[in-house]
ZAPASE-674815 format. One record per residue (C-alpha): residue number from 1; residue in three letters; x, y, z. Coordinates in nm, 3 decimals. Example, Ala and Ser with C-alpha at 12.3 -4.5 7.8 and 13.67 -1.06 7.14 Angstrom:
<mivexs>
1 | Ala | 1.230 | -0.450 | 0.780
2 | Ser | 1.367 | -0.106 | 0.714
</mivexs>
This chain:
<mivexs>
1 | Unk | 9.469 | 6.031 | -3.704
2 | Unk | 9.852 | 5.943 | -3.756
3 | Unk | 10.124 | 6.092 | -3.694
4 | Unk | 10.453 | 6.016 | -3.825
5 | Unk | 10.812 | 6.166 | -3.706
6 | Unk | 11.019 | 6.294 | -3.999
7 | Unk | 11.389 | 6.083 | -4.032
8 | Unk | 11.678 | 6.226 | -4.160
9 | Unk | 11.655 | 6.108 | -4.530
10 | Unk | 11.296 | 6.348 | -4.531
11 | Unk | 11.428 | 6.622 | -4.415
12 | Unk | 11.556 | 6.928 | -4.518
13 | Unk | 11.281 | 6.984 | -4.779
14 | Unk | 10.927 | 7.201 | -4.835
15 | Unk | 10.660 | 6.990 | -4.619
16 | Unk | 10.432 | 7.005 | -4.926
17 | Unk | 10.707 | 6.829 | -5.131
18 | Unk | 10.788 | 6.590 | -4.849
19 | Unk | 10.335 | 6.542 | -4.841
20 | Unk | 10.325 | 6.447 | -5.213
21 | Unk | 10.583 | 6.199 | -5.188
22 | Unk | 10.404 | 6.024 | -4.910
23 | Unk | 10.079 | 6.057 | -5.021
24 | Unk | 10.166 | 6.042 | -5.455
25 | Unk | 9.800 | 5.999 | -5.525
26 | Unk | 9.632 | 6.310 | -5.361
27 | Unk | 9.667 | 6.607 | -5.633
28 | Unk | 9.870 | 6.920 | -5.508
29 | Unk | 9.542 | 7.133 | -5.449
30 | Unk | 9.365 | 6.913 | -5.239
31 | Unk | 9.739 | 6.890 | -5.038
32 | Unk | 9.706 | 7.254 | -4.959
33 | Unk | 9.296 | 7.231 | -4.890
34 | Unk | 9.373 | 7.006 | -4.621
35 | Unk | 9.605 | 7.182 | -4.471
36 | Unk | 9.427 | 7.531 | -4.469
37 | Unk | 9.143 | 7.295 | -4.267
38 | Unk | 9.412 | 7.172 | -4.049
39 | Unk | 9.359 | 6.843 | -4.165
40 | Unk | 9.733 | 6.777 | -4.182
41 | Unk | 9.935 | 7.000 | -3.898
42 | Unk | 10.328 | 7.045 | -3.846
43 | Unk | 10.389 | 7.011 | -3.518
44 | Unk | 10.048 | 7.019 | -3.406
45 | Unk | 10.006 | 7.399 | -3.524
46 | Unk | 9.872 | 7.496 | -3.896
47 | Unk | 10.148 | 7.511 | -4.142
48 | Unk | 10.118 | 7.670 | -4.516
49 | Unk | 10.300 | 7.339 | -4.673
50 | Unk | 10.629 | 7.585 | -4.777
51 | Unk | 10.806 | 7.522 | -4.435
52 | Unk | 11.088 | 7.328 | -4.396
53 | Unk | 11.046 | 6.989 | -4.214
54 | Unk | 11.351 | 6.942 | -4.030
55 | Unk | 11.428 | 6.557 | -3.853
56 | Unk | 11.205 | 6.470 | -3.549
57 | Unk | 10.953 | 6.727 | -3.673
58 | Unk | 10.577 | 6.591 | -3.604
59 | Unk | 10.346 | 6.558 | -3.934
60 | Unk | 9.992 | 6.502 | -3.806
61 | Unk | 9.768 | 6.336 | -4.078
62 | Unk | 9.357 | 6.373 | -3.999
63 | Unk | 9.247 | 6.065 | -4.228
64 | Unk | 9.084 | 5.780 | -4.204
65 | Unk | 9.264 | 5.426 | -4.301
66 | Unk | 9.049 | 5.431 | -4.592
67 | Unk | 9.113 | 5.801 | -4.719
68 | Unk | 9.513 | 5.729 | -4.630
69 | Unk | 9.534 | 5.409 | -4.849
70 | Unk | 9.398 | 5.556 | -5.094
71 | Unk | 9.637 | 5.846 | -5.103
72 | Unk | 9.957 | 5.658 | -5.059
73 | Unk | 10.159 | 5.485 | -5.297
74 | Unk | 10.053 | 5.098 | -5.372
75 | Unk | 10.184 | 4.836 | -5.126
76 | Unk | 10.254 | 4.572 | -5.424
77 | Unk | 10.625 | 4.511 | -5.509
78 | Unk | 10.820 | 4.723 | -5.750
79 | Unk | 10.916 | 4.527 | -6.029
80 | Unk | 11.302 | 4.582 | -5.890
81 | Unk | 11.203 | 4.391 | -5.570
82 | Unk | 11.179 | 4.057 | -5.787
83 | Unk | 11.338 | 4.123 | -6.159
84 | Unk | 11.555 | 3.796 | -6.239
85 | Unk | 11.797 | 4.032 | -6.391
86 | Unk | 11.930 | 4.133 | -6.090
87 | Unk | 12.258 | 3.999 | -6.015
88 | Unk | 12.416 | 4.140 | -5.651
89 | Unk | 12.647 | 4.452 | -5.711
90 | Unk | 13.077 | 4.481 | -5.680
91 | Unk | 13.091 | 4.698 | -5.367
92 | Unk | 13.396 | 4.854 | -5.400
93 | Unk | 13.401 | 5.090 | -5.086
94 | Unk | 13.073 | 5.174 | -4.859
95 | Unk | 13.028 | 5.454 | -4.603
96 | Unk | 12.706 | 5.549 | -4.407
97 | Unk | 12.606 | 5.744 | -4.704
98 | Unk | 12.785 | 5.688 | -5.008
99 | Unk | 12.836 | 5.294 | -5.225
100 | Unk | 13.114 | 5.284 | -5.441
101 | Unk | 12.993 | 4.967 | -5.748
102 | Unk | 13.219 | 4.833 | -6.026
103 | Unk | 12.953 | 4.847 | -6.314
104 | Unk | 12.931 | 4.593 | -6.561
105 | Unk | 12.960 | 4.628 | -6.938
106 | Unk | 12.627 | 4.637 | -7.063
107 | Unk | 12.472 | 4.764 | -6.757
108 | Unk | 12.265 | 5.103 | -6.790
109 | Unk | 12.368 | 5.348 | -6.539
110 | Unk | 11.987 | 5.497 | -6.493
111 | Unk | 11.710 | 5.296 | -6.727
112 | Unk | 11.583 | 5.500 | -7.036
113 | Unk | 11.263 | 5.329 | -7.038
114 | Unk | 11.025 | 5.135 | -6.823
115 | Unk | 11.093 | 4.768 | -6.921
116 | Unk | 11.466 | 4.822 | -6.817
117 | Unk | 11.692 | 4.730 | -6.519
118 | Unk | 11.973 | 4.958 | -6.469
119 | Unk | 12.292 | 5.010 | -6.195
120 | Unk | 11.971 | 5.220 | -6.010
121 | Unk | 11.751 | 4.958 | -5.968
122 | Unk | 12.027 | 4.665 | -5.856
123 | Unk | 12.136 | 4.988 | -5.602
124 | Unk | 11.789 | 4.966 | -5.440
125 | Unk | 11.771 | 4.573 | -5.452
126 | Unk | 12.102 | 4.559 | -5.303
127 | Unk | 11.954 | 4.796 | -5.018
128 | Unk | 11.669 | 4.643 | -5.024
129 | Unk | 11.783 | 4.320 | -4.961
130 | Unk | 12.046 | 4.461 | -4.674
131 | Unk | 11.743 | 4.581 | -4.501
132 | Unk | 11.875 | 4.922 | -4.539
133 | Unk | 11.552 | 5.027 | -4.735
134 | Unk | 11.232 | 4.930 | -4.648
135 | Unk | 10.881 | 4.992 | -4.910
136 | Unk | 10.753 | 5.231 | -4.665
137 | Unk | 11.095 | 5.417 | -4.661
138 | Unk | 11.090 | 5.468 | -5.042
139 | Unk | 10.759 | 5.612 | -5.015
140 | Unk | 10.940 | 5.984 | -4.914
141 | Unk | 11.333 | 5.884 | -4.996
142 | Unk | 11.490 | 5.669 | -5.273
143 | Unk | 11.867 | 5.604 | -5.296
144 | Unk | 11.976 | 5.637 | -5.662
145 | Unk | 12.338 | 5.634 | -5.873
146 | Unk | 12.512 | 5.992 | -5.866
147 | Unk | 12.713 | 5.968 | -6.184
148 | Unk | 12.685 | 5.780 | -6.489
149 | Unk | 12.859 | 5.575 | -6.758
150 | Unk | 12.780 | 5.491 | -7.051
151 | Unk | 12.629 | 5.121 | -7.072
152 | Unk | 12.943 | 4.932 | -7.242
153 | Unk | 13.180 | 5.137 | -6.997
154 | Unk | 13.294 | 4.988 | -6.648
155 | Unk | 13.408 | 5.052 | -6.371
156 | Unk | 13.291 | 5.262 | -6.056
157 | Unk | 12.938 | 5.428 | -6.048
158 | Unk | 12.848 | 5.588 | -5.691
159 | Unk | 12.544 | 5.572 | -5.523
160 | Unk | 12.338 | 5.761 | -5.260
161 | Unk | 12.242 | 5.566 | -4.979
162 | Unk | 12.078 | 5.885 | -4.781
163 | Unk | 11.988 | 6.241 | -4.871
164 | Unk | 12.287 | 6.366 | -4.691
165 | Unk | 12.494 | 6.117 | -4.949
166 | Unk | 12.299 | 6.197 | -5.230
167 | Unk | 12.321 | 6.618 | -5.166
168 | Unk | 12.721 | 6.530 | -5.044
169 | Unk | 12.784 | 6.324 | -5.384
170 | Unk | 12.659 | 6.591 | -5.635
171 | Unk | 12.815 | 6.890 | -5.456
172 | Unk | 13.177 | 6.669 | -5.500
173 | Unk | 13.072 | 6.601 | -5.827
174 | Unk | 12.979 | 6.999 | -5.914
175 | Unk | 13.256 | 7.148 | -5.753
176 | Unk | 13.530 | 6.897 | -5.917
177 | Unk | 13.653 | 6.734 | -5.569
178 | Unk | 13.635 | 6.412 | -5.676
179 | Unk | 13.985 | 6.283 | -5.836
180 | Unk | 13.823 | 6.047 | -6.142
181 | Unk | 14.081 | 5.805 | -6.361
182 | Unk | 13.967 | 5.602 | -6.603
183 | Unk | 14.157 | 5.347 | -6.814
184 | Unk | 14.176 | 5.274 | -7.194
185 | Unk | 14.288 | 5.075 | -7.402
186 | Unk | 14.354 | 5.285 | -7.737
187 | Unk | 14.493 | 5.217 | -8.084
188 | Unk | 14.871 | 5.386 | -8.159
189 | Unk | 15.160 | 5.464 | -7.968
190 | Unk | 15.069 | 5.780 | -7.751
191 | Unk | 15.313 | 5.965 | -7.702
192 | Unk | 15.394 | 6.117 | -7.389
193 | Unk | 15.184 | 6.269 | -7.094
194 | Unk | 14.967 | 6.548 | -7.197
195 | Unk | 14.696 | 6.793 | -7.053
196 | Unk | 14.449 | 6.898 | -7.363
197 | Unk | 14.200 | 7.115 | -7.445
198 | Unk | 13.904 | 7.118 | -7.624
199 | Unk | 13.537 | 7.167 | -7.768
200 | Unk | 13.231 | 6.976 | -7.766
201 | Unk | 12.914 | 6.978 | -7.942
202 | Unk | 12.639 | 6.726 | -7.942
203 | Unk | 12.398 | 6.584 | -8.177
204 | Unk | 12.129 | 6.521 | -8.007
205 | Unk | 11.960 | 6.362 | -8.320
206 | Unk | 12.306 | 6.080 | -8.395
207 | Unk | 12.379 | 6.075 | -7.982
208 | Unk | 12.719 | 6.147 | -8.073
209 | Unk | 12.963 | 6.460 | -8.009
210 | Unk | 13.207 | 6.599 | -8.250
211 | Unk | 13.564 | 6.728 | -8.119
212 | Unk | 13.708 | 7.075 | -8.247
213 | Unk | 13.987 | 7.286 | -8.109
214 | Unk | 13.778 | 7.565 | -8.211
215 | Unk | 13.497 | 7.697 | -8.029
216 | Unk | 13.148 | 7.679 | -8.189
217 | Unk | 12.795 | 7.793 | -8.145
218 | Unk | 12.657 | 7.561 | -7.831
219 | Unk | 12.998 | 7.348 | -7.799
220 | Unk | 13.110 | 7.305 | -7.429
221 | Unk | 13.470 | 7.326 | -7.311
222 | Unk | 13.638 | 6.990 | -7.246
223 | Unk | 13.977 | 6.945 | -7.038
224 | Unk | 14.165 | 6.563 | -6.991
225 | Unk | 14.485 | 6.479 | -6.880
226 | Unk | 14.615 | 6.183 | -7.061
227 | Unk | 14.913 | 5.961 | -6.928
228 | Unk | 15.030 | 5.620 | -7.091
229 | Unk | 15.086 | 5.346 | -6.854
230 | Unk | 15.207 | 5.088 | -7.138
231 | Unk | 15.328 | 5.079 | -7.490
232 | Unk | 15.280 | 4.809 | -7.765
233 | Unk | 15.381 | 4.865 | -8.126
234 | Unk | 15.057 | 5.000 | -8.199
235 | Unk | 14.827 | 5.002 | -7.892
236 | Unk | 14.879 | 5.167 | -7.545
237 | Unk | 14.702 | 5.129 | -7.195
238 | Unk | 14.641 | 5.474 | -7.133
239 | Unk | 14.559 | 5.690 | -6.758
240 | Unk | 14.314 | 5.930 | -6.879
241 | Unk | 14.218 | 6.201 | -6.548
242 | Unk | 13.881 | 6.402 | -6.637
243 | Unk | 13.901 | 6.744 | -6.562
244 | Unk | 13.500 | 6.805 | -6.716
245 | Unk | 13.266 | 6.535 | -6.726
246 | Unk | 13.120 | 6.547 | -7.090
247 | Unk | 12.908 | 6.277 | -7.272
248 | Unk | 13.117 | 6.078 | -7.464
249 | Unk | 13.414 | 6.298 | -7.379
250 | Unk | 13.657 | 6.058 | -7.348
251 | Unk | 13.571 | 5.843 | -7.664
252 | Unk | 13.496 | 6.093 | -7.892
253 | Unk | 13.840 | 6.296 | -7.769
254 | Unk | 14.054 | 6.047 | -7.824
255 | Unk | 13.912 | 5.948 | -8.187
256 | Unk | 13.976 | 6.292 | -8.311
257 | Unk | 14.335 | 6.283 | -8.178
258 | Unk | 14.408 | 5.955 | -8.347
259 | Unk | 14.373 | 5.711 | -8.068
260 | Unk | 13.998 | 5.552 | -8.109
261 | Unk | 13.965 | 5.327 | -7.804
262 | Unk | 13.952 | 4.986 | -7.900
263 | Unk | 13.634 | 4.799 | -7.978
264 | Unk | 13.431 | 5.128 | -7.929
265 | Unk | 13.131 | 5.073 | -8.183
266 | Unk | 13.064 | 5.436 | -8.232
267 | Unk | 13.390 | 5.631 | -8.252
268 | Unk | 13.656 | 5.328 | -8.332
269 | Unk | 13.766 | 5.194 | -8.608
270 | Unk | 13.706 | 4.858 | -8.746
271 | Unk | 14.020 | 4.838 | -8.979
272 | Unk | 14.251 | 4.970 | -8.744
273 | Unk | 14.101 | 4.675 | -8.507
274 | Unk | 14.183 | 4.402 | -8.755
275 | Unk | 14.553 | 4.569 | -8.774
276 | Unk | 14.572 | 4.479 | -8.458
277 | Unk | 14.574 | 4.111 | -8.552
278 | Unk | 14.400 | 4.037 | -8.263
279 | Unk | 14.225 | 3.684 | -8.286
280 | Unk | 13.895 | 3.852 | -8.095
281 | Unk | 13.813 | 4.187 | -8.141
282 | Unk | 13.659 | 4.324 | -7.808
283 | Unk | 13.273 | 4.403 | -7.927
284 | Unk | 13.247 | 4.709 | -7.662
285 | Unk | 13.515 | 5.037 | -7.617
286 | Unk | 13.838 | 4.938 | -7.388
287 | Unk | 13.712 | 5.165 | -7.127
288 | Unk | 13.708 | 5.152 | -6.767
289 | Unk | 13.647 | 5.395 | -6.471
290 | Unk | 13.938 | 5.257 | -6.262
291 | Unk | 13.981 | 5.508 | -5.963
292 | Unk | 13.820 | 5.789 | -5.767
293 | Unk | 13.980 | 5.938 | -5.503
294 | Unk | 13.783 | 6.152 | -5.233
295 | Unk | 13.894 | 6.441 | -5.035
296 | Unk | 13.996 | 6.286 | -4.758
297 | Unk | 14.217 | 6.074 | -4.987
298 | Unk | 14.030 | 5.780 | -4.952
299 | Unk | 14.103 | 5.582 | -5.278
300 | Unk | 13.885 | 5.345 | -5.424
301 | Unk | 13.988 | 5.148 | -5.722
302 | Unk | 13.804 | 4.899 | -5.999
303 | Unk | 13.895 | 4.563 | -6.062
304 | Unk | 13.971 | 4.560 | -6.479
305 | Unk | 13.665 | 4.335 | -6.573
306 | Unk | 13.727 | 3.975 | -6.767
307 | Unk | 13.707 | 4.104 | -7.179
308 | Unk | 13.925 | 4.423 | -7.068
309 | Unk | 14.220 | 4.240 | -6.892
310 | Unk | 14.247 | 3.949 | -7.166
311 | Unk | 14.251 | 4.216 | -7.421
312 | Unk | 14.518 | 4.379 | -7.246
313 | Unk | 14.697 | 4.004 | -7.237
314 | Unk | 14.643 | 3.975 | -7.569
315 | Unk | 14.799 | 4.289 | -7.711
316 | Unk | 15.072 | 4.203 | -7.468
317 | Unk | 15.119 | 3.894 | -7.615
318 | Unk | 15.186 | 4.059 | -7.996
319 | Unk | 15.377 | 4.344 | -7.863
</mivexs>
C-alpha cells in the first residue's frame, strides 16, 4: 500500500482527475473499478473519484510496486530536462507563484509540435534546475506560460509556478487587471494619442486577421490605446496599451491604419522599409511587450532586446 498526502499545487480538483494524472497509464474505467473495490480510498473511507481533494487530504493506493510502476508515468527524462536549446530565462520579476521572462525573438511561447522547445519548456528547465520542480512533482502539477506572443515578438511572457499562480494569472488575464504596454517601432509620423476601435476576423486557413471598422459575421471587437513616445520624419516609437488581447491585434491594427510595424514579415511593407534608408532592415516586426503592471502596482518592465534598440539608434540617427 502507499499513501501519499495531497500538496497544494494538487489540490482543489476532482480526485479522479488528480488519479489520472498520477497514474497516466491506468484507463479511466479501471480508475473508478478500483475505487468501487476500495482499492484506492480518500481518507481511508470509499470515495466515488468526483470529490474534491483538498491539501493534506490522504490518497491511499492498494498496489503492488509492480502494478504502481506500471501505472505511473515513465521515470526517464523529458526531453526538456536535457535539450541543448535551452538557454537560462530573463527573470524579470518572481513571486511565490507567478515568473515574469523577457522572451526572445524567435522563441515560441507554447511549442506547436513535438520536436519543438518553446518559453514552456525553458519555464520548467529553469524550475527544474532551481529545484523548484521535481519529476515526481510534474507527475500531478506542471508550471506552464499564461499568455503568449507571437514567436518574433519580445518582451514579457508570465508563467505559473503553482496552481494558485496559474488559476491567479488567468483570472487577471480574463478579467482585464493586468495593465499590458507594448512597444513598436512603426513606419509614419503618428499623430497624436488615440484610443481606437475596431473589428477582427481571422483566417484560420492564411493565419492572418483582417481589420474593419465595420462589424462582420464572426469578427471580434478590438480596443488599443496608442501613444507616440518619439517622432522621426517617417518612423515613430510608439506606446501601444491593449485593452483586448487579439491574435495579431496589434500588427494587423496598425497596418490597416497606415503604420505597418517595421520589419513585420506578414503585415509590413517591404518598400516602405527600404524608404527608410536604413542600411539593415530588421528581418522580424519592431515589437516588444515592454511593461505589465499588476494590481497592486507592482511594475515590471522589459529590457528592449539588441536588433530592437539599434534599430531604434538607427532611425535616430537619419531623423
Amino acid at each position: 500500500m502507499t499513501e501519499e498526502v495531497i500538496q497544494s499545487n494538487e489540490a482543489n480538483q476532482r480526485l479522479d482527475k488528480y488519479l489520472k494524472k498520477r497514474l497516466p497509464n491506468a484507463t479511466t474505467g479501471f480508475l473508478y473499478k478500483m475505487l468501487r473495490k476500495k482499492n484506492i480510498v480518500l481518507n481511508g473511507a470509499r470515495a466515488e473519484g468526483s470529490e474534491k481533494v483538498k491539501e493534506g487530504d490522504r490518497v491511499s493506493l492498494f498496489f503492488s510496486e509492480e502494478t504502481l510502476r506500471a501505472l505511473s508515468a515513465s521515470s526517464k527524462p523529458e526531453a526538456w530536462m536535457t535539450d541543448p536549446r535551452y538557454r537560462e530565462p530573463a527573470v524579470l520579476h518572481e513571486t511565490e507563484d507567478l515568473l515574469f521572462l523577457n522572451k526572445p525573438a524567435g522563441l515560441l511561447s507554447q511549442k506547436a509540435k513535438e520536436a519543438d522547445f518553446s518559453a514552456n519548456e525553458q519555464l520548467l528547465r529553469y524550475l527544474y534546475e532551481k529545484q523548484l520542480v521535481t519529476q515526481d512533482s510534474l507527475k500531478t502539477f506542471r508550471p506552464a506560460v499564461c499568455n503568449r506572443l507571437d514567436r518574433n515578438t519580445s518582451g514579457i511572457l508570465i508563467g505559473g509556478k503553482t496552481l494558485a499562480g496559474l488559476q491567479e494569472a488567468a483570472r487577471l488575464l480574463k478579467e482585464k487587471e493586468l495593465e499590458k504596454i507594448y512597444h513598436a517601432l512603426v513606419h509614419g509620423d503618428f499623430p497624436e494619442e488615440m484610443h481606437t476601435e475596431a473589428y477582427l476576423t481571422k483566417d484560420p486557413r492564411t493565419n492572418q486577421v483582417r481589420i474593419s471598422r465595420e462589424k462582420t459575421e464572426g469578427a471580434k471587437e478590438i480596443r488599443t490605446d496608442y501613444l507616440p513616445l518619439e517622432h522621426g520624419k517617417d518612423w515613430t516609437l510608439l506606446s501601444v496599451r491593449l485593452l483586448t488581447g487579439k491574435p495579431h491585434q496589434i500588427r494587423a491594427h496598425l497596418q490597416s491604419m497606415g503604420f505597418p510595424v517595421i520589419g513585420d514579415p506578414k503585415y509590413g511593407n517591404a518598400a516602405m522599409g527600404r524608404d527608410l534608408h536604413l542600411k539593415r532592415i530588421p528581418s522580424r516586426q519592431m515589437l516588444h511587450a515592454r511593461e505589465c503592471t499588476l494590481p497592486d502596482g507592482t511594475k515590471v518592465t522589459a529590457p528592449y532586446p539588441e536588433d530592437f534598440l539599434a534599430t531604434l539608434e538607427a532611425l535616430r540617427k537619419i531623423g
